[in-house]
LUMNUBA-830758 format. One record per residue: y negated, z, x of N, C-alpha, C, O in turn; residue in three letters. Coordinates in Angstrom, 1 decimal, decimal comma, always signed. Atoms other than C-alpha are relative to their C-alpha. Example, Ala and Ser with C-alpha at 12.3 -4.5 7.8 and 13.67 -1.06 7.14 Angstrom:
2
<<+1,2 +0,0 +0,9> <+4,5 +7,8 +12,3> <-1,2 +0,0 +0,9> <-1,2 +0,7 +1,9> "Ala">
<<+1,1 +0,0 -0,9> <+1,1 +7,1 +13,7> <-1,1 +0,8 -0,8> <-2,2 +0,9 -0,3> "Ser">
//
This chain:
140
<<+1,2 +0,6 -0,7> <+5,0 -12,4 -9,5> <+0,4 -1,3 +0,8> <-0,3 -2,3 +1,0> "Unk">
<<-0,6 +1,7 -0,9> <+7,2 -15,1 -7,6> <-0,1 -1,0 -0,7> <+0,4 -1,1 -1,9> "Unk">
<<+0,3 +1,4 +0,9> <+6,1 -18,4 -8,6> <-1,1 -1,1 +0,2> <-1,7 -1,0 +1,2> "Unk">
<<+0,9 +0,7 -0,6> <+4,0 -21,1 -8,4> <-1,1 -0,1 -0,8> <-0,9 +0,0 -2,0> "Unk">
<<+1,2 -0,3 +0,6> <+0,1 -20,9 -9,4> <-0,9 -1,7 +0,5> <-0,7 -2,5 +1,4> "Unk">
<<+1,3 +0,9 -0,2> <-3,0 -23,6 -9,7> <-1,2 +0,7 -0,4> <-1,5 +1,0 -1,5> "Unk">
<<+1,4 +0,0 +0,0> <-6,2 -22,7 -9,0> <-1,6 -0,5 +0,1> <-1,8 -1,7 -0,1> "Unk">
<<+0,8 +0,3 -0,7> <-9,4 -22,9 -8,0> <-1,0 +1,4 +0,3> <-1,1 +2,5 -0,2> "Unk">
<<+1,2 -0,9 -0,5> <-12,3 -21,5 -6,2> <-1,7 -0,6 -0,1> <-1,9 -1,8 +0,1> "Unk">
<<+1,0 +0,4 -0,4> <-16,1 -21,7 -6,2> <-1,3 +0,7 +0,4> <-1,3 +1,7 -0,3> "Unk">
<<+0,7 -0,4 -0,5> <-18,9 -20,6 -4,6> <-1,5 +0,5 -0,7> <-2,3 -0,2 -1,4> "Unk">
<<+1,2 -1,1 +0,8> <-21,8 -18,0 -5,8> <-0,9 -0,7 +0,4> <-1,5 -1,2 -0,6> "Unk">
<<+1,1 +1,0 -0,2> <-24,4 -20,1 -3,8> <+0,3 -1,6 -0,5> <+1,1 -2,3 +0,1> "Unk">
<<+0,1 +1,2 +0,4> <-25,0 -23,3 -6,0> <-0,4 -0,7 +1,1> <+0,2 -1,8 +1,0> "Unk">
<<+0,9 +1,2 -0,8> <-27,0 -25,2 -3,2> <+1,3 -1,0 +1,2> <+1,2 -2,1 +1,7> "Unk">
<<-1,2 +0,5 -0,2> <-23,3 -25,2 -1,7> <+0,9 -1,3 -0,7> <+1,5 -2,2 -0,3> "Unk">
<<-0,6 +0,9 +1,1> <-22,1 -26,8 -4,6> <-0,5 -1,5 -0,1> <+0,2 -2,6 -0,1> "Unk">
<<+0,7 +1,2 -0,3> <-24,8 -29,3 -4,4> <+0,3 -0,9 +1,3> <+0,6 -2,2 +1,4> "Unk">
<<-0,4 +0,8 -1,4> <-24,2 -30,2 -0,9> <+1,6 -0,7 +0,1> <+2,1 -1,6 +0,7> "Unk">
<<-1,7 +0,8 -0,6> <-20,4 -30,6 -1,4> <+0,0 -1,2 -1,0> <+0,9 -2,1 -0,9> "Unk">
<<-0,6 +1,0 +1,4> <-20,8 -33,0 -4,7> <+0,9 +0,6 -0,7> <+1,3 -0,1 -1,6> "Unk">
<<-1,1 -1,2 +1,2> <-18,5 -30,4 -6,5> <-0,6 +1,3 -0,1> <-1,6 +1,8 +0,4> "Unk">
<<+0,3 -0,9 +0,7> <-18,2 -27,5 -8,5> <+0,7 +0,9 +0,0> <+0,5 +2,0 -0,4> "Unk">
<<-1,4 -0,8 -0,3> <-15,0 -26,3 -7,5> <+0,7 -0,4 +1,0> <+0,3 -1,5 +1,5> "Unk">
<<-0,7 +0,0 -0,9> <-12,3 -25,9 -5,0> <+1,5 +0,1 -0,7> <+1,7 +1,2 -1,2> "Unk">
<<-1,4 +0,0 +0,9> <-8,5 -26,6 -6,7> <+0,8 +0,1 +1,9> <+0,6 -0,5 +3,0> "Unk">
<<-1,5 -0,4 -1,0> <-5,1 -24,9 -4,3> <+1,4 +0,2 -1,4> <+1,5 +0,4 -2,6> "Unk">
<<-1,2 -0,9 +0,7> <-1,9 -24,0 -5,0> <+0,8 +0,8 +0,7> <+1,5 +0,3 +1,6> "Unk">
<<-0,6 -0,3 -0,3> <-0,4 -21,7 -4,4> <+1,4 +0,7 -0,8> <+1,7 +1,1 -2,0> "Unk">
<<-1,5 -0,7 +0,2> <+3,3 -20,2 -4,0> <+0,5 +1,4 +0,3> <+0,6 +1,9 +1,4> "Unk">
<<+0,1 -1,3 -0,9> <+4,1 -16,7 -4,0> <+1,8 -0,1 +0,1> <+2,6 -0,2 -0,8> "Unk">
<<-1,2 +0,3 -0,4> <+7,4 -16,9 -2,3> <+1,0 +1,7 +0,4> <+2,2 +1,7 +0,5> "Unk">
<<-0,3 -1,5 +0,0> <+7,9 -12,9 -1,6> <-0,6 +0,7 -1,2> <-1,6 +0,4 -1,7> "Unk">
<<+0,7 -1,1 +0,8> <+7,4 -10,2 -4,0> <+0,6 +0,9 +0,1> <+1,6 +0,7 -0,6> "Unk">
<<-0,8 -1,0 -0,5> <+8,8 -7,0 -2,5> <-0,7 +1,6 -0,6> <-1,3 +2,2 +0,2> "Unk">
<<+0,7 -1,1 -0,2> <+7,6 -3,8 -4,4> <-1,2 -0,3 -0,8> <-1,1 -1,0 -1,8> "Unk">
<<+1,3 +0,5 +0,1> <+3,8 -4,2 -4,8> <-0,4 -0,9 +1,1> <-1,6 -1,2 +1,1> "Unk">
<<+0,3 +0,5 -1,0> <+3,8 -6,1 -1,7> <+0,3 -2,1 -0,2> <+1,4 -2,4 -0,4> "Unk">
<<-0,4 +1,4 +0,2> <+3,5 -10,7 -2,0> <-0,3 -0,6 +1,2> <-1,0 -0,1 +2,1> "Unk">
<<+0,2 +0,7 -0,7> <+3,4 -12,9 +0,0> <+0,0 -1,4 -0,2> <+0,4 -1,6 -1,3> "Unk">
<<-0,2 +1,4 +0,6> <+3,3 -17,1 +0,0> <-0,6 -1,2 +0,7> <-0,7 -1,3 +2,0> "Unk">
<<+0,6 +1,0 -1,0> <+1,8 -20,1 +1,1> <-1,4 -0,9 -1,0> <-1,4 -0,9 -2,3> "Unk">
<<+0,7 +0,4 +0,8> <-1,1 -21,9 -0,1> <-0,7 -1,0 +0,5> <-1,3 -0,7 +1,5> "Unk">
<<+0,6 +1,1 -0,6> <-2,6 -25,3 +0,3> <-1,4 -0,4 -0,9> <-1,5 -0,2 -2,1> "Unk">
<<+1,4 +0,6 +1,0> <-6,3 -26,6 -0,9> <+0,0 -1,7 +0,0> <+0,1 -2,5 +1,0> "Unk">
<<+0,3 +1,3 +0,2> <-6,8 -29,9 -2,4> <-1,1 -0,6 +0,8> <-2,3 -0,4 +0,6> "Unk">
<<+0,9 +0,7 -0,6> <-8,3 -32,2 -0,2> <-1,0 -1,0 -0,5> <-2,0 -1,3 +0,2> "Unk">
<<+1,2 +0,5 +1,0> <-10,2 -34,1 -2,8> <-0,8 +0,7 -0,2> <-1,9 +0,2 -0,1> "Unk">
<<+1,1 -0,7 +0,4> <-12,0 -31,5 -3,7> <-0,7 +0,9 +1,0> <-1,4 +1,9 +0,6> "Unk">
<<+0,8 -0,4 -1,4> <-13,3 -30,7 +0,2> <+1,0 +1,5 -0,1> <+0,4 +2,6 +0,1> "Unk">
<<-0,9 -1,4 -0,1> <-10,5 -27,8 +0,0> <+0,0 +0,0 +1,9> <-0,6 -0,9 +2,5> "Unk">
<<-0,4 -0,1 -1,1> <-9,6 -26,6 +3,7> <+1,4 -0,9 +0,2> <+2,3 -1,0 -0,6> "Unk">
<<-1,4 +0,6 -0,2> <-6,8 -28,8 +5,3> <+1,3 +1,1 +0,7> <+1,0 +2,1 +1,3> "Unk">
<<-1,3 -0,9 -0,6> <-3,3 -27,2 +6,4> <+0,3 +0,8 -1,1> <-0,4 +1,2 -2,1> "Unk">
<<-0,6 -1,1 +0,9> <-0,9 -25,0 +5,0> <-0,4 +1,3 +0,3> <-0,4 +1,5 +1,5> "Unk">
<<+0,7 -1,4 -0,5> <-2,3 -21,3 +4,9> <+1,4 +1,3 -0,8> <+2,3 +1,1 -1,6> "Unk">
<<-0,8 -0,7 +0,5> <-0,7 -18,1 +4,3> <-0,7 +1,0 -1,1> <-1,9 +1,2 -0,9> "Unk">
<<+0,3 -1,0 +0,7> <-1,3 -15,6 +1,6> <+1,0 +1,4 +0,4> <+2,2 +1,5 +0,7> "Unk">
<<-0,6 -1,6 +0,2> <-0,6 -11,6 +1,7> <-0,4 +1,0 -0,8> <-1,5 +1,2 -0,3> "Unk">
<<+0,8 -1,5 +0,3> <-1,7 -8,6 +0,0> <+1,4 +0,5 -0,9> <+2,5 +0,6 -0,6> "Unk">
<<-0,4 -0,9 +1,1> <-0,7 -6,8 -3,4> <+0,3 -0,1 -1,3> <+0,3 -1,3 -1,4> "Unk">
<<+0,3 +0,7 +1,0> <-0,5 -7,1 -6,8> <+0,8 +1,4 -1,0> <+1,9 +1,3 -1,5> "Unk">
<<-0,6 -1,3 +0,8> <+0,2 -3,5 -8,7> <-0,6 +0,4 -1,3> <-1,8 +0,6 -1,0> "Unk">
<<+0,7 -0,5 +1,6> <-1,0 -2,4 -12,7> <-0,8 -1,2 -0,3> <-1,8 -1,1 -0,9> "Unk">
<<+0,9 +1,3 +0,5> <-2,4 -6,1 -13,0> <-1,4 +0,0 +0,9> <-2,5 -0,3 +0,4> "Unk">
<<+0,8 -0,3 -1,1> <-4,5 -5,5 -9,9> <+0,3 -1,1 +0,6> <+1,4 -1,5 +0,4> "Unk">
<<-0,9 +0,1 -0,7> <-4,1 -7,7 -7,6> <-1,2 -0,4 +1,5> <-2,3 +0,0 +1,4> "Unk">
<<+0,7 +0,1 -1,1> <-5,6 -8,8 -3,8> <+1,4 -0,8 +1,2> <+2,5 -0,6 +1,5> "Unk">
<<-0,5 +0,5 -1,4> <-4,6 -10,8 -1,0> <-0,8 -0,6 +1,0> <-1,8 -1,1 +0,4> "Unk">
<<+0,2 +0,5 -0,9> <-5,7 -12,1 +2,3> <+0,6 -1,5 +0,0> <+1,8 -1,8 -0,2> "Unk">
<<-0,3 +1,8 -0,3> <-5,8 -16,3 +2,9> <-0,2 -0,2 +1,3> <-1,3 -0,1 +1,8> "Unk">
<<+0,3 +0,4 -1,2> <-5,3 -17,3 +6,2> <+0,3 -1,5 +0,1> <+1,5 -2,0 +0,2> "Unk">
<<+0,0 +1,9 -0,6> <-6,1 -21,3 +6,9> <+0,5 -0,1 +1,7> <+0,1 +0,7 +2,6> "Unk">
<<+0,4 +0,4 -1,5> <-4,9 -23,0 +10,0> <-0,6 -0,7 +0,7> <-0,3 -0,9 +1,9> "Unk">
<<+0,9 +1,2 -0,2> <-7,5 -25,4 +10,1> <-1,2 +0,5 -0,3> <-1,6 +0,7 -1,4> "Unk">
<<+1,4 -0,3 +0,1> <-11,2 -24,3 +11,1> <-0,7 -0,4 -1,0> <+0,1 -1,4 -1,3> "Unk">
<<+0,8 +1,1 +0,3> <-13,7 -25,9 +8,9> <-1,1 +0,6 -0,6> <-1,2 +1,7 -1,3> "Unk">
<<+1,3 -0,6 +0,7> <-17,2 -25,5 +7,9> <-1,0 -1,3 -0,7> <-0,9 -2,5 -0,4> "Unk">
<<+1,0 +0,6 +0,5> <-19,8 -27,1 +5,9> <-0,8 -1,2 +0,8> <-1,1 -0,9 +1,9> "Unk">
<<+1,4 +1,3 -1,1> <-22,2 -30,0 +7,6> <-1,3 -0,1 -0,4> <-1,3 +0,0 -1,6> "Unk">
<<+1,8 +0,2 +0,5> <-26,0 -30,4 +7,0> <+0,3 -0,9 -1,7> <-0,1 -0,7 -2,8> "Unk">
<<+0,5 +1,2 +1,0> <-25,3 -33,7 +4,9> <+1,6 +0,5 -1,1> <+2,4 -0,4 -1,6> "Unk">
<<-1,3 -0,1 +1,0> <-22,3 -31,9 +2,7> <+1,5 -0,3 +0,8> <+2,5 +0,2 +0,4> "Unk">
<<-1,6 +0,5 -0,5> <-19,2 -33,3 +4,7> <+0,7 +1,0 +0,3> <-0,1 +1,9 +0,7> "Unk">
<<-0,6 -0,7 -0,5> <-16,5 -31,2 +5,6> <+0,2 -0,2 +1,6> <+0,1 -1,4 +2,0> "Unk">
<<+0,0 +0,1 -1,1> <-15,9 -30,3 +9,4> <+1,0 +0,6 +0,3> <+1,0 +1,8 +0,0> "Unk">
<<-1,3 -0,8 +0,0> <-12,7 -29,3 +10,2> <-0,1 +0,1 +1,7> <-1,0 -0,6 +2,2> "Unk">
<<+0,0 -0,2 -1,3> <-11,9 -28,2 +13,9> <+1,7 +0,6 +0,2> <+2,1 +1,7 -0,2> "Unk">
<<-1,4 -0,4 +0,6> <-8,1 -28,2 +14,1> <+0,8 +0,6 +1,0> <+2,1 +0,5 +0,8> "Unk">
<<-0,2 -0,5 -1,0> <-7,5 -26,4 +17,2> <-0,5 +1,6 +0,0> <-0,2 +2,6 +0,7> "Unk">
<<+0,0 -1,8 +0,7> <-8,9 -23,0 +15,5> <+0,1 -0,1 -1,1> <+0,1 -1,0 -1,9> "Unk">
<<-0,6 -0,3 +1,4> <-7,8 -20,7 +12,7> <-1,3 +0,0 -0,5> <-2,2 -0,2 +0,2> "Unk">
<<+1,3 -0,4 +1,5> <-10,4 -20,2 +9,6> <+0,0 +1,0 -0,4> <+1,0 +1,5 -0,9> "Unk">
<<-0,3 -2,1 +0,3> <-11,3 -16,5 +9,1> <+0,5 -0,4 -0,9> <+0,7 -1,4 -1,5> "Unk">
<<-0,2 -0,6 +1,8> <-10,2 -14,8 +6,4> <-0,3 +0,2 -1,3> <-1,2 +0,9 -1,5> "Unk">
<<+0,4 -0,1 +1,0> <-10,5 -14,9 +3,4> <+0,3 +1,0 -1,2> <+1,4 +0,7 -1,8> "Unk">
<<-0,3 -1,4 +0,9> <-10,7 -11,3 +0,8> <+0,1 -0,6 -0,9> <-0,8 -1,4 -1,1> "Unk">
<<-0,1 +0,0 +1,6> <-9,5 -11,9 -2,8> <+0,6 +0,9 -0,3> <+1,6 +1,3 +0,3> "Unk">
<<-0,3 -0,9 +1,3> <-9,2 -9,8 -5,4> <-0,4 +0,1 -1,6> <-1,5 -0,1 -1,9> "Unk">
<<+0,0 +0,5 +1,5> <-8,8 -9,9 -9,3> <+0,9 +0,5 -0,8> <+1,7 +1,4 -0,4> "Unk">
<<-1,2 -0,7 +1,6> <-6,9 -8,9 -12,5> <+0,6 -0,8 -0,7> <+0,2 -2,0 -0,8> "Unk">
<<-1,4 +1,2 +0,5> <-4,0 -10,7 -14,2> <-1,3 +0,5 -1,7> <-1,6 +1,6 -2,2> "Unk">
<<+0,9 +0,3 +1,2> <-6,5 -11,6 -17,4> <+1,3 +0,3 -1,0> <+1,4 +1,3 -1,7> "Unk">
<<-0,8 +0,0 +1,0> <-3,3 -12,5 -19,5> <+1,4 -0,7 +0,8> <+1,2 -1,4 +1,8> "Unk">
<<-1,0 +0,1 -0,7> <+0,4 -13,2 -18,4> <-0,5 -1,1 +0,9> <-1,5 -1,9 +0,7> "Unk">
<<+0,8 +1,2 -1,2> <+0,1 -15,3 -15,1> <-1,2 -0,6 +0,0> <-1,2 -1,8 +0,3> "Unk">
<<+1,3 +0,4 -0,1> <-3,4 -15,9 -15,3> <-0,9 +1,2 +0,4> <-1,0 +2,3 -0,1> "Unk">
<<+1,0 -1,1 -0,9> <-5,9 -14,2 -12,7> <-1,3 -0,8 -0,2> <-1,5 -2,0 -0,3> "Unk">
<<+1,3 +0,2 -0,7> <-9,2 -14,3 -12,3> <-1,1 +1,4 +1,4> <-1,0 +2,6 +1,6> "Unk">
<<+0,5 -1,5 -0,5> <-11,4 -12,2 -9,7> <-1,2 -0,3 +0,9> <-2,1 -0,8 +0,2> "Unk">
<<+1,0 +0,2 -1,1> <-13,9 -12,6 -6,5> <+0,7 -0,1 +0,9> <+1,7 +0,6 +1,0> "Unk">
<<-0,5 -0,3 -1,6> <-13,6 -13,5 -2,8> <-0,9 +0,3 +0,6> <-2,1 +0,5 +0,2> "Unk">
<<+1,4 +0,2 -1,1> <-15,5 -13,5 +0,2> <+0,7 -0,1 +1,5> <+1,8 +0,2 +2,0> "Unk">
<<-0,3 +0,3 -1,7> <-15,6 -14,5 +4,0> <-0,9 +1,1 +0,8> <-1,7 +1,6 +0,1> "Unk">
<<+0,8 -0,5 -0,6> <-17,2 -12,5 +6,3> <-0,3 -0,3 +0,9> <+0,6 -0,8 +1,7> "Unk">
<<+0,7 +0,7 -1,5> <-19,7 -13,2 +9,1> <+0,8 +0,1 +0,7> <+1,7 +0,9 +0,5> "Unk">
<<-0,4 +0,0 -1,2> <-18,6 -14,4 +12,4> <-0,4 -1,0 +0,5> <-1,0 -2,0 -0,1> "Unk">
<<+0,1 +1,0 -1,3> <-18,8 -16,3 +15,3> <+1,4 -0,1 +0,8> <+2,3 +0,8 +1,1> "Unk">
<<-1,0 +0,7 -1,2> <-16,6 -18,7 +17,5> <-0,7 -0,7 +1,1> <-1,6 -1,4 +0,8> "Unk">
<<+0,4 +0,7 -0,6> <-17,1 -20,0 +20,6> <+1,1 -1,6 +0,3> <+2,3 -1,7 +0,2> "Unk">
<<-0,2 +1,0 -0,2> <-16,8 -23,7 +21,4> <-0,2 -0,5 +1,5> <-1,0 -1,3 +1,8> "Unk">
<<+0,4 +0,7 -0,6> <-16,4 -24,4 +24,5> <-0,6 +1,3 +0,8> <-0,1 +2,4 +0,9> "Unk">
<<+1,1 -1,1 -0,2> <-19,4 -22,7 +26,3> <-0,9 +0,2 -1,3> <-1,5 +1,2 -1,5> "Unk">
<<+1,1 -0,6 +1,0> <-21,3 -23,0 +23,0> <+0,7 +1,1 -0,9> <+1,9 +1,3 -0,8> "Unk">
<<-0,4 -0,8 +1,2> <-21,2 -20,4 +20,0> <-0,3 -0,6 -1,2> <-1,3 -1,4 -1,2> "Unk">
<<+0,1 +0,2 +1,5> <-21,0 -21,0 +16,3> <-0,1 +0,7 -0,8> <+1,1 +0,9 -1,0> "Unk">
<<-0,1 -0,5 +0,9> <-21,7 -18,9 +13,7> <-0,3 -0,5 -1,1> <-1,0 -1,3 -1,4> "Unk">
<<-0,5 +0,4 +1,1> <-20,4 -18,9 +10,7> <-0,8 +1,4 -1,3> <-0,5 +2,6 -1,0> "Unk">
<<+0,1 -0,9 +1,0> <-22,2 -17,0 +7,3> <+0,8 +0,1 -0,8> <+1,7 -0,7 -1,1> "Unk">
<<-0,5 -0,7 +0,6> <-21,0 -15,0 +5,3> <+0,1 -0,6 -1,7> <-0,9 -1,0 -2,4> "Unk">
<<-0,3 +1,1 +1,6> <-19,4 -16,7 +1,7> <+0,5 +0,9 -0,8> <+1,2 +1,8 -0,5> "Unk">
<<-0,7 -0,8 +1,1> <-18,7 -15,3 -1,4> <+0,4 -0,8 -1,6> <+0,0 -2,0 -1,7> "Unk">
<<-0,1 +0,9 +0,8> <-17,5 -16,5 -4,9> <+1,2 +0,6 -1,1> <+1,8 +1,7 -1,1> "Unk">
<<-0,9 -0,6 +1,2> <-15,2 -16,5 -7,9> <+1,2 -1,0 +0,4> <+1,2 -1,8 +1,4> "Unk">
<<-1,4 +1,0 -0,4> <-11,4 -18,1 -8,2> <+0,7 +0,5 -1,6> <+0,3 +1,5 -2,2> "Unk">
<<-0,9 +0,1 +0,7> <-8,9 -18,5 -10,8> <+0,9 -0,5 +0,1> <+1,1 -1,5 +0,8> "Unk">
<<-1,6 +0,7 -0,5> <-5,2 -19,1 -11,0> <+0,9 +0,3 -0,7> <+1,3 +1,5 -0,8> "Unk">
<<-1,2 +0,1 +1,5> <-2,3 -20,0 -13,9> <+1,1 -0,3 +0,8> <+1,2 -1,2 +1,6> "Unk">
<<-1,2 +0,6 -0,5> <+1,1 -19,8 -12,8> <+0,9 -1,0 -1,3> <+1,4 -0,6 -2,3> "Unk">
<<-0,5 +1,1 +0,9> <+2,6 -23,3 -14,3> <+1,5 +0,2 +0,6> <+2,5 -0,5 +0,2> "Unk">
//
């Protein structure tokens, strides 16, 4: 499983898609542990393609062609009315669930999702909806 992957991600609501001017989200990542069933790694999103900025971590699993991990960004960011990205670089970026099936040697596909929350700003609050979506990923 140790190795390096390119992917992408995109989003189940099109009107998203519309708003960013893309179709997709391209990272890569590295899985730099593989202990057991247990990975680990790092993974960056392309900033051309309105990816999250910063290096994030990956963790989870990956057992019978199964596999799942947790993304953690360290760079906030959300959507804007007019499409732009909003980063906020003084908080993390929830989490993010994936999970998927090794399709054919090094090659996954599967679903993610974010789940609701809120941060405060300050005295203000923010909430953030709930995202969901598909991803793919070839280790080259």
């Amino acid at each position: 499983m140790k190795g390096n992957y390119r992917g992408f991600y995109k989003y189940d609501n099109e009107r998203i898609h519309k708003k960013l001017g893309i179709d997709r989200t391209l990272f890569n990542i590295e899985i730099t542990e593989s202990i057991g069933e247990t990975i680990s790694g790092v993974v960056e999103d392309d900033l051309n393609t309105k990816g999250t900025p910063g290096v994030g971590i990956v963790s989870g699993t990956f057992h019978g062609g199964n596999i799942s991990f947790v993304k953690q960004m360290p760079v906030l960011s959300s959507i804007g009315s007019g499409g732009e990205l909003k980063t906020y670089p003084n908080k993390r970026h929830p989490k993010i669930y994936y999970e998927g099936i090794e399709v054919e040697k090094g090659f996954f596909q599967g679903f993610w999702k974010m789940k609701f929350g809120f941060r405060f700003f300050g005295r203000f609050l923010q909430i953030f909806s709930s995202a969901s979506g598909t991803w793919e990923m070839q280790r080259y």
